[in-house]
C-alpha positions, -999 to +999 in steps of 0.1 A: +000+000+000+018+032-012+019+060+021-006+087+020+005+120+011+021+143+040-003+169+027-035+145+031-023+131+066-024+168+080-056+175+061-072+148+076-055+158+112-069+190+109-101+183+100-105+152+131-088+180+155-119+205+147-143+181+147-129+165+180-132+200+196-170+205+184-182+176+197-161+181+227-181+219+230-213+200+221-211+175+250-206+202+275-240+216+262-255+181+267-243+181+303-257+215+312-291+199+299-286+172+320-280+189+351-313+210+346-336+187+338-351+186+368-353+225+370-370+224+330-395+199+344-403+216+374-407+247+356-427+229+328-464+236+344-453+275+341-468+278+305-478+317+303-500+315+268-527+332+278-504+359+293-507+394+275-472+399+252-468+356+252-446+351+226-429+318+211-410+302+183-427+289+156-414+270+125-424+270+088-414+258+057-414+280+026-447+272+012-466+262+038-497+285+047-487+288+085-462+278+110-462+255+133-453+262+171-419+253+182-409+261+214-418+286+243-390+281+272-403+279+302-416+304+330-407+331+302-434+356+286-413+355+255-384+332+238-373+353+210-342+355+182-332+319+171-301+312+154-293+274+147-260+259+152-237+247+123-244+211+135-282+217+133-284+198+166-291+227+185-315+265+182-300+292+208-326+319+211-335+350+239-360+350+265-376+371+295-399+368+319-417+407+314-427+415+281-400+435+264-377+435+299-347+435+275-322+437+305-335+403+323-327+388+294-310+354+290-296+335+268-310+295+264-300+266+239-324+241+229-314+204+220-337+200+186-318+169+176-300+143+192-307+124+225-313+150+246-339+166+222-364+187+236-343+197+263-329+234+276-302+247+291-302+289+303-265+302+302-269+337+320-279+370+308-279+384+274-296+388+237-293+378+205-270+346+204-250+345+171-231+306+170-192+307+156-189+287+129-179+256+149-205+261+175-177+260+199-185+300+210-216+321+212-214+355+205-243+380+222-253+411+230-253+425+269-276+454+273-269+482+300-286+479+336-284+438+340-278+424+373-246+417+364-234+453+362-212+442+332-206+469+305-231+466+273-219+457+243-205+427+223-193+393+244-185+361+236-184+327+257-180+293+252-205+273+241-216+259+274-218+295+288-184+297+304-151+323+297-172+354+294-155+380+280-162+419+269-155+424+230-165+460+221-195+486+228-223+476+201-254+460+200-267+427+172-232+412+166-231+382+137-205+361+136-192+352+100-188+325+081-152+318+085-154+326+119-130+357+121-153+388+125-180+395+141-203+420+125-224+446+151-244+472+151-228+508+162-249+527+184-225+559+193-229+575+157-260+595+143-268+581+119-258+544+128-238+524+108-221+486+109-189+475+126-166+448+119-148+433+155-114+413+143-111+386+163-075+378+158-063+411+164-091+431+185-089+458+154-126+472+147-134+496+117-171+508+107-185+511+074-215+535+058-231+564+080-238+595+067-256+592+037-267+556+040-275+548+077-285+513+093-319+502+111-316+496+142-311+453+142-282+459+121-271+435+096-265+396+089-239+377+068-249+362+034-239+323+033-205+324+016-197+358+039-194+384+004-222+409+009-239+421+040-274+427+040-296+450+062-323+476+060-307+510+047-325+544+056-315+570+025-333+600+020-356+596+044-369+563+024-361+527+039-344+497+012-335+460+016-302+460+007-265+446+008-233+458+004-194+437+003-175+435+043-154+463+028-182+492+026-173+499-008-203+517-020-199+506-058-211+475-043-243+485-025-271+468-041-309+482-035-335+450-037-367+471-026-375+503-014-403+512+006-426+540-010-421+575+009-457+576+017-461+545+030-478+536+065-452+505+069-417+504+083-392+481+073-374+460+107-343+436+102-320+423+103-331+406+066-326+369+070-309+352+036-318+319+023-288+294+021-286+297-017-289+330-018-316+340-036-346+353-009-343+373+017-368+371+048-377+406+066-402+417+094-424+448+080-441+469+109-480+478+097-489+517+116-522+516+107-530+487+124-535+502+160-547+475+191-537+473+226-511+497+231-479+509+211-457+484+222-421+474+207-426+456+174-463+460+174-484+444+144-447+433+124-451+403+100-428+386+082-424+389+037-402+373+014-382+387-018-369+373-040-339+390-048-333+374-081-362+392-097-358+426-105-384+447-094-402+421-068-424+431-046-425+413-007-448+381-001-466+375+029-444+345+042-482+329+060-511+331+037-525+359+060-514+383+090-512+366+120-504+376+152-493+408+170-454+405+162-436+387+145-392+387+142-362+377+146-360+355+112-335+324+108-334+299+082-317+264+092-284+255+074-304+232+050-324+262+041-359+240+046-369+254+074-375+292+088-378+294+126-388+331+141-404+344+172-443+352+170-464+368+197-501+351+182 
């Protein structure tokens, strides 16, 4: 048998090294669900549904004409931004126990596959998990005024909630695809813009502002990390659009634009289908008035299809359900969309 090429052996090291340390990350998850199992089932009668501001995750596949419930974590009014690991084994998410009490909080994975399926695990405070490519670190926002009297901004942790640690000041970080940035929101500029954190190096620079500002959640990766998209705000009009890591703006591409005189407001981040060709957004309807003007109020989700020039946004359900709907992710297979609704 002729010897395998010194290239191919360290190849193959590599790749049994990385996949050694996943699982390794992955197994520490599956013991924190273990250890609070009995805490999930004592907590499992606490189902607050008929609780004003109750909000969930549902599921849906493209297609269908409603999703499906998912998952509500327990004793919480709302369990909120999903993002799926790389294995697909698990769905990380937000949730709190007032409606809209951002700084309580916390951050929970889900087992969705595997033996310990259906289980959860809470790994302290914090908002909008973002998975590294290996799943081996979860990247999250801390807002200002937690218990924890941290400083708000970007962090990152292991996987199992442990090593903590302060990256920058900036809110709605995504990780990217080869797992050496993390893209956030800046909140200290008027108007806001995106900012890239360097996680080899601690280097951050920022790109648009002035003439093309940001909405609020920022902006999210496409698949093979190239473009950027996220909801511009030029001339006082709002666009779906996308623009290369670099900020150069010969690359900002416009997919929609809201008319001026519309009674809608566009809400990201936009959520991009694995193969690139729909994007997945949360439009917030004004004229629909109930209850009270809460965060988010009377937001549902569209598709465009960014292929077609000129589209026009779908209704992703066959009609408008619910009171909000957000926080858009598509599993890595790109079969499935999995979002929060309060309905």
């Amino acid at each position: 048998m002729r010897p395998l090429p010194t290239a191919l052996i360290f190849t193959i090291l590599s790749l049994t090294a990385r996949t050694l340390a996943q699982e390794g990350a992955l197994e520490r998850i599956a013991s924190g669900l273990e250890r609070i199992e009995s805490l999930a089932a004592t907590a499992s009668h606490a189902d607050r549904h008929s609780e004003p501001g109750y909000r969930a995750l549902y599921k849906i596949h493209p297609g269908e004409p409603t999703a499906q419930f998912l998952y509500a974590a327990p004793g919480m009014i709302s369990t909120a931004t999903p993002e799926w690991s790389h294995c697909g084994k698990f769905l990380a998410f937000d949730a709190v126990e007032e409606v809209d009490h951002l700084r309580g909080s916390r951050i929970g994975v889900l087992a969705v596959e595997g033996p310990f399926k259906g289980k959860m695990t809470l790994l302290g405070y914090g908002n909008v998990p973002t998975w590294s490519p290996d799943d081996r670190q979860i990247a999250f926002l801390l807002n200002p005024g937690t218990p924890l009297q941290a400083p708000q901004g970007i962090w990152v942790m292991n996987a199992d909630g442990t090593s903590r640690r302060w990256l920058c000041s900036g809110s709605y970080p995504h990780w990217s695809p080869d797992g050496e940035t993390i893209l956030f929101k800046n909140i200290k500029v008027s108007p806001e813009n995106l900012g890239f954190f360097e996680l080899k190096t601690g280097k951050i620079r920022y790109i648009l502002g002035n003439d093309v500002g940001v909405e609020f959640a920022g902006g999210t990766w496409a698949p093979d990390g190239k473009s950027i998209f996220f909801i511009a705000h030029v001339n006082g009009q709002q666009q779906v659009a996308s623009i290369a890591p670099s900020g150069d703006r010969s690359t900002l591409r416009i997919f929609y634009t809201e008319p001026q005189d519309s009674h809608r407001t566009l809400a990201g981040p936009p959520a991009i289908s694995p193969d690139g060709k729909t994007v997945v957004f949360s439009i917030q309807d004004k004229h629909l008035h109930e209850r009270t003007e809460r965060l988010w109020l009377n937001s549902f989700l569209y598709t465009l299809s960014i292929q077609e020039p000129g589209a026009q946004p779908q209704l992703l359900e066959e009609h408008k359900i619910g009171m909000i709907n957000r926080g858009m992710k598509w599993s890595r297979d790109g079969k499935t969309l999995v979002f929060s609704s309060e309905r």
